[in-house]
N, C-alpha and C positions, 0 to 999 in steps of 0.2 A: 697836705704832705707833699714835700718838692719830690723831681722825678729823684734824684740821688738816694734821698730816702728809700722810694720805694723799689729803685733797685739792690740797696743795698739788705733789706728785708728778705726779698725774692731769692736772692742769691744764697742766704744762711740758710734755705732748705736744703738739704741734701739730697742729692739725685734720687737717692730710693724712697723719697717722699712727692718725689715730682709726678704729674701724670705721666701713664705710658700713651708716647705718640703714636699717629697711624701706620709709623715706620719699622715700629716693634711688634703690630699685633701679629698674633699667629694663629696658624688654621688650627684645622679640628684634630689633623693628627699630631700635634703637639700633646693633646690632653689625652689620647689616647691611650699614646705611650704613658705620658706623668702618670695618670688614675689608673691603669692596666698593673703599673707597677708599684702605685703605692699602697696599693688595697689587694695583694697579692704580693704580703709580705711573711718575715718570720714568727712574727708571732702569731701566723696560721698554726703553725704546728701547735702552740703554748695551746689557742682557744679552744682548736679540736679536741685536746684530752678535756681541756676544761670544760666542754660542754656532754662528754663522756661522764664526767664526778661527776656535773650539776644534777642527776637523774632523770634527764630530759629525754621523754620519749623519741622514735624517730619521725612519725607523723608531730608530734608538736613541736618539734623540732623543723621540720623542713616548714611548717605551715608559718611560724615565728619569725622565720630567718625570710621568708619573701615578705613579711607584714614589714618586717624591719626597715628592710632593705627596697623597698618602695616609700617607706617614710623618709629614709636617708637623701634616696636619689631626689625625689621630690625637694626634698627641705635645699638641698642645691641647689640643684634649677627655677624652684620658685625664689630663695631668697637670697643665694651665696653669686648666683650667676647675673640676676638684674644689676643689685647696685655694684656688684665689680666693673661692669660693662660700663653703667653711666658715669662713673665716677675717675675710672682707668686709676687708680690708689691702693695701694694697701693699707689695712683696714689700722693700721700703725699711723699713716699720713692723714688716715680719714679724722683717728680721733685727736688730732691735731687741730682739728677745727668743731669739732663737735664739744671736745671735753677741757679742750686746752693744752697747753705742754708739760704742767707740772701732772696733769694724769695720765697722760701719753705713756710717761717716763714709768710712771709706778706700773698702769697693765705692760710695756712694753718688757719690764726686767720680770714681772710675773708670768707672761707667757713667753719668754726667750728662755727660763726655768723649767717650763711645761715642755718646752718643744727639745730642749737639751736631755731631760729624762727618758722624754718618749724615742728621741732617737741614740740613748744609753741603753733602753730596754732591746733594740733593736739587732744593735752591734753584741749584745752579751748572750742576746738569745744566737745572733750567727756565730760567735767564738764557741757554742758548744760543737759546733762541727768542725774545729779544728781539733778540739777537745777529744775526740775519738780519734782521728787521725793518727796521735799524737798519744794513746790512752792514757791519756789525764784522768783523776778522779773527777766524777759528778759533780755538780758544786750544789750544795742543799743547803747551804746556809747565807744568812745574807750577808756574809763577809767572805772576801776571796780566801780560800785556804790551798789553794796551790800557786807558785810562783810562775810554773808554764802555761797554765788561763790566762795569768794578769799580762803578760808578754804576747802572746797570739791576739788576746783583746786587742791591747795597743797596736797591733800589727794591723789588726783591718780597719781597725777606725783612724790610720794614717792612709789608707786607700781611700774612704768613703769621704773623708774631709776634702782629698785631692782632687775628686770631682764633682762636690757639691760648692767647691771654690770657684768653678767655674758659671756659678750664677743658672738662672732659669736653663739656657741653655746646654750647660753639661749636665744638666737634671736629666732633659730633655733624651737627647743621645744615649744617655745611661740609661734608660727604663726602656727607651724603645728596642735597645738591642734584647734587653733582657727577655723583655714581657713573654713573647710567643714561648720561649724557651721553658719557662716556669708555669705557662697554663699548660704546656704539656706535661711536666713533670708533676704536677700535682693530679691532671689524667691517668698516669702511670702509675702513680704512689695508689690509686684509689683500686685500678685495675690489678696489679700484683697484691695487692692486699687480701683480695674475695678469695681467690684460693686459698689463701694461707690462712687464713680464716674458715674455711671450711674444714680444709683438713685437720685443724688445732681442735674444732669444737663441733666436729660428726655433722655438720649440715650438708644437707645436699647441693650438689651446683647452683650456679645464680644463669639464670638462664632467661631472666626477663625482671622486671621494674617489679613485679609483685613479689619474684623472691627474694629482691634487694632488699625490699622494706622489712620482710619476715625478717632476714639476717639482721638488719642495725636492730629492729623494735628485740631480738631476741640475745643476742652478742654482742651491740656495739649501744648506742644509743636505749635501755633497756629500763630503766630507771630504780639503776640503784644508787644508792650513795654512800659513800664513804661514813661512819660509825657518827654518830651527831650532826650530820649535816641535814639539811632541811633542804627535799623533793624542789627542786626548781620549773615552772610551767611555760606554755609555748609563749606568755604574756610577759616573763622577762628573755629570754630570749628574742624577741622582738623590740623589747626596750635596750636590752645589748646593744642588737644590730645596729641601733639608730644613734645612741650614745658612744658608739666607735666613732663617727665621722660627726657628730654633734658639736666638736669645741670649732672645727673646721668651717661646716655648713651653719647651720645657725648660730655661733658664734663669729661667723663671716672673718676667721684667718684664711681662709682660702682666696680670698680677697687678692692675698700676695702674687698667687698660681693664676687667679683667675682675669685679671687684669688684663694681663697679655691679648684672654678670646677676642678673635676677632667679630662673633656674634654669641651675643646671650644662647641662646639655643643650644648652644655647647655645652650648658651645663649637664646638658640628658645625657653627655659621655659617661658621668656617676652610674646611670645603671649599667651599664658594663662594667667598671671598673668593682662597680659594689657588689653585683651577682656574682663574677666571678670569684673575687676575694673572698667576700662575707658570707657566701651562699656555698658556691662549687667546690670554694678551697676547703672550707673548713668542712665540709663532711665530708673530705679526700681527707683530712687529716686526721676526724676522727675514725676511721676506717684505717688510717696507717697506724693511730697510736692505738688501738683496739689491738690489732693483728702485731706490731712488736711485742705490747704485754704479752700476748699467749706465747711467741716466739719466745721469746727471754726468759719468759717465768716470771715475770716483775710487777708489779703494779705500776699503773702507769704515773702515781706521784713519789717514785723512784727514779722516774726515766724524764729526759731532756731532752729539748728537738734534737740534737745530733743522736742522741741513742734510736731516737725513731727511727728518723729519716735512713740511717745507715744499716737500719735490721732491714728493712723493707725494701729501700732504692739503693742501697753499697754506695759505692763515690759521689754516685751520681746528687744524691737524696742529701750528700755533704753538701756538694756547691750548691744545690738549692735552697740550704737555710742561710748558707753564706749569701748570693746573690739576691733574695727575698730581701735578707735585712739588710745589705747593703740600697738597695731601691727602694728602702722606703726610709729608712735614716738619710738619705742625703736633699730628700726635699725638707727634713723636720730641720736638717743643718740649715739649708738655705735660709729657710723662715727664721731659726732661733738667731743665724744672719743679720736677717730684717732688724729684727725687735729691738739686735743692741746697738744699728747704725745709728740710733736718735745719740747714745753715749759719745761716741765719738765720730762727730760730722766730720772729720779731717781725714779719715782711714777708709781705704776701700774695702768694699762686700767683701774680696775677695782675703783681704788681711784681717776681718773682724771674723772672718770663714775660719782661719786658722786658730784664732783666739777661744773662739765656740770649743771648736774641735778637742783642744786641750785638756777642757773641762769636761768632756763629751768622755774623752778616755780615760779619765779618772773612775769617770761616777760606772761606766759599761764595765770596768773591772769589780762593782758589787751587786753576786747575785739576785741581790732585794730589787734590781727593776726591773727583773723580767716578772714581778706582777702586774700584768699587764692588765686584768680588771677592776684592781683597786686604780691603776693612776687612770683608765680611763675614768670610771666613775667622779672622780674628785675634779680630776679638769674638766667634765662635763659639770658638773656643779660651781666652780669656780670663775670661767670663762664667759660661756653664754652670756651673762647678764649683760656683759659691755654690748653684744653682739646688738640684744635687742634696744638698748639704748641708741645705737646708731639707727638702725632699722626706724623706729620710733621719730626718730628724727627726720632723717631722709625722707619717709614715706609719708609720716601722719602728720609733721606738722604743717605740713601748708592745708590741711584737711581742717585740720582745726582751727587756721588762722594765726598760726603762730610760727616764727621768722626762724627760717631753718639755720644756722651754723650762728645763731646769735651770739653764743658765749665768743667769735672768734670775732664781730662786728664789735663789741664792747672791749674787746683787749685784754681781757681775766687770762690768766697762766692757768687755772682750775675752774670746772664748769662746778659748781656746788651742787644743783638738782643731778647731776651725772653721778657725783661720786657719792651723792647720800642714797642714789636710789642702788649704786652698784654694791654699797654696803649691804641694804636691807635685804637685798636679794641674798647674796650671801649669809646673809645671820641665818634668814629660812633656812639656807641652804642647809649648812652647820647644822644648827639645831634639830630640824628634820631629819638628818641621817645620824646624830647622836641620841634621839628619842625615838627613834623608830617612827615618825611618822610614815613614810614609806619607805621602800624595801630603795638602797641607791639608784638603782637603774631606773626607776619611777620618778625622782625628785627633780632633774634637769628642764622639763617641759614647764611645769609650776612654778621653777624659780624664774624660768624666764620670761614668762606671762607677770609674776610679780616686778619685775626688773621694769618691763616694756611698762604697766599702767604705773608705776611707781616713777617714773620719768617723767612721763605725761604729767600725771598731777602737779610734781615738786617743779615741776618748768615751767607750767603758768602757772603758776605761783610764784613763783622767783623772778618775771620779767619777760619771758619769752615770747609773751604778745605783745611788748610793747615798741613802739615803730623804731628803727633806727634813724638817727636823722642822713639826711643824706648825705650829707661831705662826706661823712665818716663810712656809710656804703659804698659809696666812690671810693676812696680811698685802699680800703679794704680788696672792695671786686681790683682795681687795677693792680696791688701786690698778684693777687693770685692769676689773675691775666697773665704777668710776667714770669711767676714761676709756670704755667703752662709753656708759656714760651723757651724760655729757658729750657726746656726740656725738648722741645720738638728740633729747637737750633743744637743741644748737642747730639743728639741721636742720628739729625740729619748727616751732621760733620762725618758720621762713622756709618751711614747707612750703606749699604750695599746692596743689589738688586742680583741673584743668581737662578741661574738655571738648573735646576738639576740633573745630575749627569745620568747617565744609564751604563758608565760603563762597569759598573758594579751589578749590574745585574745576574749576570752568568751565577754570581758566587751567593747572590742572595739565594736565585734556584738549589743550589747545591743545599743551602741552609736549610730553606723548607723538605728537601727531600729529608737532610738529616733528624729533623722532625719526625716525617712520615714512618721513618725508618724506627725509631724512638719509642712511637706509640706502637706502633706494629710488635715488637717484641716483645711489648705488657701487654696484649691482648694476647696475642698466639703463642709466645714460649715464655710467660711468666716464671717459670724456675729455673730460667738461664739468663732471665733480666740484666742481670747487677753487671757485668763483663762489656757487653752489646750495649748498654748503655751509656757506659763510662765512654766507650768510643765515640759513641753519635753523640755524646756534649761535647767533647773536644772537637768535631769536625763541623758541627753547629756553632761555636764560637770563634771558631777560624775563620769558617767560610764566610758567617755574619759580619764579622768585624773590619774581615779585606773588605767586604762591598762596602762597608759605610766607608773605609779609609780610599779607594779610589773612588769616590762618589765625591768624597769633599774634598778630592787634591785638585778633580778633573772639573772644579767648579767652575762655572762661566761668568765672569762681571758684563752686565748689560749696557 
């Protein structure tokens, strides 16, 4: 192959298939922010009541939710954080070489689908807090029946696009400002709740950790269920947990996010990110949506996160389902991004950002995707399998002697053992939750064990031991040399080396006090919350937002 060829190959990858150079990685507080704020989102409010119906004790409850969420963090850091690190790819470019381009194509408009619903369920769960603002009626049906939902919708999800347009970096910025703001409000939601809770249903104060639990095991967390529904145990609740962040970490889309770390080890940011979400958030929730039912009268599959949030936090408890879901729909925009850059190589991130976006605001105007257990369930059924196919690849096949990215040494557009084993996985998949083999939350581990030995076999079987010859290794290794390169020469062109300023600090101080100030109110004068709080968000988003904006005016080029 002449060099012409092989630059002109090199060249038809498109930037977001390139590696990321050493000019791009970023430290630890990058992820801390992204995972702080994308696992501390709105559909904490939805899970909280959901895990109130499920009948789920409060001990089996808390004891579930750390099984879970020790399997999540894990399943990151053991598999989502190594091959992002060695590979510097999203897992979009990965299967580009693992599976071919004609199956790139197919999972990439399959999960740019996953990732457009999941950040539709997002923005429709935050439109209910415009939705009280505003009192609009409840939306309980899965078609939009009021005209001023489907316009408020469209209103936030023309802010969320605006700055998931901005690529990894406005991700970035957006969740770091939010984060602290929203673990304290959901601290707050938890603390003004126990009163109101007490007084609605004659308990005595909460005065330590053992009369906490008496309160959920007896009022919140109690184990009833709604009229035919079937007692749910602390062993799906822990399959929850892990099947929230499953199509991400062992399905390895986080791939896209995790590229960036500058060290593997970063991926142990997940248990932060997942305790506090998965763990902290959602039993502040269900303790918020426990305490509006008795407030209202209502049952709580009457009531919407904005009804909660707003009986319990007033304004306040508004923007936090707003600013929840906008921080976690704008990384699912980034990545649904990703997926459909392979469609058009000629269009920037930031113009297929807008494209996403469009469709994003259609689908968040119908209430049917704020079921937020059924789409996780199904995309944790439907995704992984690819995950482990890579995995599978990467890891095991030089273990077993066979030639890792062969299908892309042979020049096949489709890997056949990739897409017969990604089938079989899925039929399980199907079928098992159409016949009850096990209960949903149960099936994603199984499929993907079938998925990983189902590649394995159909691959040596099909060739994948068999040597390549070497011109055509050379040939091959020097395309992807040059896309490497290519990618390190345009990054360089725009790198910048800065200093960070400090003269933002002052107003950050002010920020954290307004914090201090925040929680102090839900602790000591809970029945004057709602007033005192509304103030201290607005002088926390002020004061936050000046420091970040004279921190990056007063940047230094080195």
């Amino acid at each position: 192959m002449n060099v012409q060829e092989i630059e002109r190959r090199a060249r038809a990858v498109p930037d977001e298939e390139r590696p990321v150079p050493p000019s791009k990685w970023a430290g630890i507080g990058s992820f801390l922010g992204i995972y702080g704020g994308e696992h501390i989102a709105a559909t904490e409010f939805v899970i909280g009541a959901l895990l109130v119906t499920w009948g789920v004790k409060a001990g089996e409850l808390v004891f579930g939710l750390i099984i879970g969420n020790l399997l999540a963090a894990s399943s990151y850091a053991l598999v989502t954080a190594p091959i992002a690190v060695d590979t510097r790819l999203t897992l979009f470019a990965y299967l580009r070489k693992v599976t071919g381009s004609w199956f790139q194509r197919v999972y990439n408009a399959a999960w740019g689908l996953i990732s457009i619903v999941w950040a539709s369920s997002m923005m429709a769960i935050s439109a209910t807090s415009l939705k009280e603002v505003f009192s609009l009626p409840v939306q309980l049906n899965w078609y939009p029946t009021s005209v001023g939902c489907v316009i408020l919708t469209l209103a936030l999800v023309a802010v969320t696009v605006f700055v998931a347009a901005y690529g990894f970096k406005g991700v970035v910025k957006f969740s770091s400002l939010c984060v602290p703001w929203m673990i304290a409000v959901f601290f707050c939601g938890a603390a003004v709740s126990l009163p109101l809770l007490c007084a609605k249903t004659g308990f005595p104060a909460v005065r330590g950790m053992g009369d906490l639990m008496r309160l959920m095991e007896t009022h919140v967390f109690n184990g009833s269920v709604p009229d035919g529904a079937t007692r749910l145990t602390w062993m799906h609740v822990a399959a929850f947990a892990w099947i929230c962040g499953f199509v991400y970490h062992v399905g390895l889309n986080d791939m896209s996010i995790f590229r960036f770390a500058r060290k593997r080890r970063y991926g142990w940011v997940g248990l932060y990110g997942m305790f506090l979400g998965h763990f902290f958030a959602w039993i502040c929730a269900g303790l918020m949506g426990a305490a509006a039912a008795n407030v209202l009268g209502i049952g709580l599959q009457g009531l919407d996160s904005g009804s909660v949030a707003r009986a319990v936090l007033g304004v306040s408890g508004l923007v936090a389902v707003i600013v929840a879901g906008w921080t976690t729909a704008t990384p699912n925009i980034y990545r649904a991004a990703l997926s459909f850059a392979t469609f058009f190589p000629s269009w920037s991130l930031r113009r297929i950002s807008f494209l996403v976006g469009g469709v994003i605001a259609i689908a968040a105007c119908f209430p049917a995707v704020m079921r937020i257990d059924m789409i996780a369930s199904y995309a944790a059924l439907l995704v992984p399998p690819v995950g482990a196919i890579c995995l599978v690849e990467h890891w095991l096949f030089p273990r077993f002697g066979l030639v890792r990215h062969w299908n892309l040494y042979r020049g096949r557009k489709i890997n056949p053992a990739a897409l017969a084993a990604w089938m079989l996985a899925s039929g399980f998949a199907l079928t098992g939750a159409s016949l009850g083999w096990l209960h949903p939350f149960f099936l994603p581990m199984p499929t993907f064990i079938v998925a990983g030995v189902a590649y394995l076999v159909l691959a040596t079987a099909m060739g994948a031991r068999r040597p390549i010859p070497d011109a055509v290794r050379a040939d091959v290794d020097a395309i992807e040399a040059r896309i490497a390169e290519l990618a390190g020469a345009s990054a360089g062109s725009r790198a910048r080396t800065r200093t960070r300023s400090r003269t933002g600090l002052p107003f950050r101080i002010l920020a954290g006090v307004s914090l201090g100030v925040l929680i102090g109110l839900a602790v000591a004068v809970p029945g004057e919350f709602k007033v005192g709080a509304a103030v201290c968000t607005v002088a926390y988003f002020a004061f936050a937002g000046l420091g970040s904006l004279l921190e990056r005016q007063s940047e230094r080029m080195d």
